[in-house]
Legacy VTK file of the C-alpha trace (Angstrom):
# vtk DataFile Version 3.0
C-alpha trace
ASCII
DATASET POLYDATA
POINTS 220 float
42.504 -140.327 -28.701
44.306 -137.581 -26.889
44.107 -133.766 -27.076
47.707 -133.854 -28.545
47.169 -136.732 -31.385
44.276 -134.295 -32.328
46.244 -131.434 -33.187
46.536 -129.672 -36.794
50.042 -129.754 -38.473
49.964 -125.561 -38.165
53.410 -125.607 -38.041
54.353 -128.130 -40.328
51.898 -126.874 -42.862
52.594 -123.351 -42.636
56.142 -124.341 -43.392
55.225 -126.728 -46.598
52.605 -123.897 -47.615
55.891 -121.452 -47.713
57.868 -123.412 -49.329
55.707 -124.569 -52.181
55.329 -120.801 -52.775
58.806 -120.786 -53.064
59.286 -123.352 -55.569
56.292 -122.032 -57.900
58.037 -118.381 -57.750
61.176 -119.303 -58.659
59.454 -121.813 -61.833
57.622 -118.978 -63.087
60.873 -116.254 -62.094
62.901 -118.891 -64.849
60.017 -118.800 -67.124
60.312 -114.957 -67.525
63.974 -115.974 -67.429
63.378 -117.823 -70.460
61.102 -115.259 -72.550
64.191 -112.212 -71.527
66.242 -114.768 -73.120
64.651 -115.433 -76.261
64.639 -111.637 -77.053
68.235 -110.735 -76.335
68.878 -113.726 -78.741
66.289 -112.523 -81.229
67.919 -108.838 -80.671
71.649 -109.863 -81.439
70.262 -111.462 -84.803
68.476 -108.978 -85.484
71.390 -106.579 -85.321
74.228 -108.807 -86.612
71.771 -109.419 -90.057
71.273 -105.416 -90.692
74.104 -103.843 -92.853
76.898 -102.116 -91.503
76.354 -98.238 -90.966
79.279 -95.504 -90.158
81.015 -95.743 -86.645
79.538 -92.231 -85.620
76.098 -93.353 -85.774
76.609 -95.877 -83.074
79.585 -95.718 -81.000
78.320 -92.047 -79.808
75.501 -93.233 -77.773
75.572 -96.401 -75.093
74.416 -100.052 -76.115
74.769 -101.255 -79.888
76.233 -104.670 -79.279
76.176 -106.437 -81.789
75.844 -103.844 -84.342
77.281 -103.984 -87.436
79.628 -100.577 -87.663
82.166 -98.708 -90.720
85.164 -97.096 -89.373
88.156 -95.566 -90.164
91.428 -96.260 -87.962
94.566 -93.902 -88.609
97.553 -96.018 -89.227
95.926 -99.167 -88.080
97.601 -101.513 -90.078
101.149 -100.743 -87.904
99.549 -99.552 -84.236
100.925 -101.204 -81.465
99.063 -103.714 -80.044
99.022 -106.596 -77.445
98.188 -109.900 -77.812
95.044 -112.057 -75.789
96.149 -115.599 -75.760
92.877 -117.564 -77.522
91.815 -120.733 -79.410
89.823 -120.337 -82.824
88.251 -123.118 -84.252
90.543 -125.364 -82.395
93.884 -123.855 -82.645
95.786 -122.183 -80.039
96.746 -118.331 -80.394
96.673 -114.693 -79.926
94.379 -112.120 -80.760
95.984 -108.782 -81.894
94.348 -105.838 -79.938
94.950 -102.253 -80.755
93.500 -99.581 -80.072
91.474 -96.490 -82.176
90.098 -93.137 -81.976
87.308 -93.065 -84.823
86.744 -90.084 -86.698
82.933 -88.461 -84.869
83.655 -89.799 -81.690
84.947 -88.530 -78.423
86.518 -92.041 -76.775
89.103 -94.026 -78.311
88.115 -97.916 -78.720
90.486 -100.859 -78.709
89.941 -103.234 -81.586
90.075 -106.924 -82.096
92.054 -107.056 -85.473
92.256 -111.085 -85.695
93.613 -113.905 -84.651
97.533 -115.745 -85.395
97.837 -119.050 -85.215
100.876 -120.366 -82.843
102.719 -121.496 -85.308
103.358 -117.914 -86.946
106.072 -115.967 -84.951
106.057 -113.065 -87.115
103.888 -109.839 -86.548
102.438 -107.114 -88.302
104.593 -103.948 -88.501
104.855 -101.326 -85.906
105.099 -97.448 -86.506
103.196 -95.063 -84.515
104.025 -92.444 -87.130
102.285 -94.475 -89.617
100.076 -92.260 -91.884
97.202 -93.200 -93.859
93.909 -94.232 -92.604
92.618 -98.451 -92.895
88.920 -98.786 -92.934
87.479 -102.148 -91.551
83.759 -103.047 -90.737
83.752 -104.270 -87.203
81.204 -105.751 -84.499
80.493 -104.162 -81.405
80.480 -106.353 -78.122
80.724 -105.526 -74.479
84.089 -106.357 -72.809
83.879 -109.577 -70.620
84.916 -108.762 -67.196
88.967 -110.473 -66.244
88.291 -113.663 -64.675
90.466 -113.495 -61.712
91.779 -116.946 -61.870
93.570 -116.040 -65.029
97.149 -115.648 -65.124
98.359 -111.802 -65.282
99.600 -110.568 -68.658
103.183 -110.946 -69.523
105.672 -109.302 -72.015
102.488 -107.850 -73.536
100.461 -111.133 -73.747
96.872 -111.011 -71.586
94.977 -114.376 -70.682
92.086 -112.298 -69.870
90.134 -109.861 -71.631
91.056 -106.792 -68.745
89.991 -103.792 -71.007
91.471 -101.209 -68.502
95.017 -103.166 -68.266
95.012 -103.151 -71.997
94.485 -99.582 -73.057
96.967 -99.063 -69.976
99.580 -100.935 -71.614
98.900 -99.665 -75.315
99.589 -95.945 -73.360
96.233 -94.797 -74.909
95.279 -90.775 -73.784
91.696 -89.854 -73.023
88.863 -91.232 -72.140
88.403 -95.377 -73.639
85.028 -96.995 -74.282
83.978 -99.717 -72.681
82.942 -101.476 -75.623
85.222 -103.783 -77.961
85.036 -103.494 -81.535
85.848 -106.964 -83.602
87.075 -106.430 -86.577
85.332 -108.374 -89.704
87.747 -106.925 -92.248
91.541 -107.427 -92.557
93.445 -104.507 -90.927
96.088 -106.303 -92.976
95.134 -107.766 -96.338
98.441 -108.187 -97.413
99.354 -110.328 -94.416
97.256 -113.039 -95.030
97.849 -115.054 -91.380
96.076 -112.653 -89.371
92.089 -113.809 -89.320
89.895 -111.344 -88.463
87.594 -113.793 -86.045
84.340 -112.156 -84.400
83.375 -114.607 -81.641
79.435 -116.188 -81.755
77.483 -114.838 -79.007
77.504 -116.556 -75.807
74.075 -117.170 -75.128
72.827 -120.175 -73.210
68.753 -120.913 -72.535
68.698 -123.265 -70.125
65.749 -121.550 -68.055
63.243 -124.108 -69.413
64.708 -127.332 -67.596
65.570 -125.045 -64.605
61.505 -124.147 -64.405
60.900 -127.333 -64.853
63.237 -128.826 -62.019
61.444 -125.866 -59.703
57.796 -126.976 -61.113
58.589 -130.268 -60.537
60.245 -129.766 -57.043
56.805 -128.011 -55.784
54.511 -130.667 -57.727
56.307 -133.162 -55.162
LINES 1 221
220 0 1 2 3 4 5 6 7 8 9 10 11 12 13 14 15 16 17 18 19 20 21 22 23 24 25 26 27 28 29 30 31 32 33 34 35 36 37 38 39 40 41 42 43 44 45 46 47 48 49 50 51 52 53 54 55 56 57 58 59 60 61 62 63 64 65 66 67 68 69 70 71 72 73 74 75 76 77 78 79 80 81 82 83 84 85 86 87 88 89 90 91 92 93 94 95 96 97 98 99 100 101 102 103 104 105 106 107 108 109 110 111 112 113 114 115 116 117 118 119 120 121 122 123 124 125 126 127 128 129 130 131 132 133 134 135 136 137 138 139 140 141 142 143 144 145 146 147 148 149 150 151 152 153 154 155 156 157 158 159 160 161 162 163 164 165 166 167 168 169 170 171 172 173 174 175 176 177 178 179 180 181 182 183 184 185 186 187 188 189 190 191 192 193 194 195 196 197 198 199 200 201 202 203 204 205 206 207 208 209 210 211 212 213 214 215 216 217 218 219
């Protein structure tokens, strides 16, 4: 047997030795994946199951989602508004977005008042001048970032969620919040088409079968 046939693996070894380190780090990276998870899920239930408190008490400091919040909206029930083209519970749409400046707090918010079904062409009334305040209970949820393969808005219609082109196009002053505030209530109880529609939160645990598929990957 030759000097050559005799020689260790270093390399090869020192290569399998790095990547099996690998592997196991990114099993036990999903595993803490997995446990994050499992308390921003517990978190959002948390807050969606406590009752609803006033507006001031938690649109005046960062964070809340999912809180449960009372506000009052001067002359909601006719602000202008555009529309985000949707589907709830299987029907195609528009969700009615407007925006509001709660009493307590600095930054004006833009509010998801609902959805209307395609079918309905008419639209709540319009009158900036409107007087009289509406008071809905609303959710709060960070604004999606646009997807950028969706279509720019037209004629007032968005296909994407783009917080900054919104309060842009509803010409609102001052500083606007980041935040989106769905309403639970009716802005408009008498117009019984527009469904106030707060969407489930998007929350998908998959980190178990992706530690797993890592585990299993270093086992080989």
């Amino acid at each position: 047997m030759t000097s050559s046939e005799r020689r260790f693996p270093w390399i090869l070894t020192v290569l399998s030795a790095a990547l099996l380190a690998v592997l196991i780090g990114l099993g036990v990276w999903q595993v803490q994946r997995m446990a994050w998870k499992h308390g921003l899920i517990d978190q959002a239930e948390a807050a969606v199951a406590m009752a609803p408190v006033p507006a001031s008490e938690v649109l005046t400091q960062p964070g809340g989602e999912f809180r449960r919040v009372i506000l009052d909206c001067p002359g909601l029930n006719a602000a202008p508004y555009v529309e985000l083209q949707s589907i709830h519970d299987g029907d195609a749409g528009v969700r009615l977005i407007s925006p509001c400046r709660p009493a307590g707090v600095e930054a004006a918010f833009l509010i998801d008042r609902g959805f209307v079904a395609d079918e309905i062409s008419a639209r709540p009334p319009v009158d900036p001048a409107a007087a009289g305040s509406v008071r809905v209970t609303a959710v709060v949820r960070a604004a999606p970032e646009p997807n950028w393969m969706s279509p720019p808005p037209q004629n007032g219609r968005f296909y994407a969620r783009d917080h900054e082109a919104m309060a842009q196009a509803l010409e609102v002053a001052g500083p606007v919040d980041s935040r989106v505030l769905f309403a639970e209530t009716s802005t408009n109880p008498e117009w019984g088409v527009l469904t106030p529609a707060v969407p489930p939160a998007a929350f998908s645990n998959n980190h178990l079968g992706y530690a797993i598929t890592w585990f299993g990957l270093a086992a080989a």
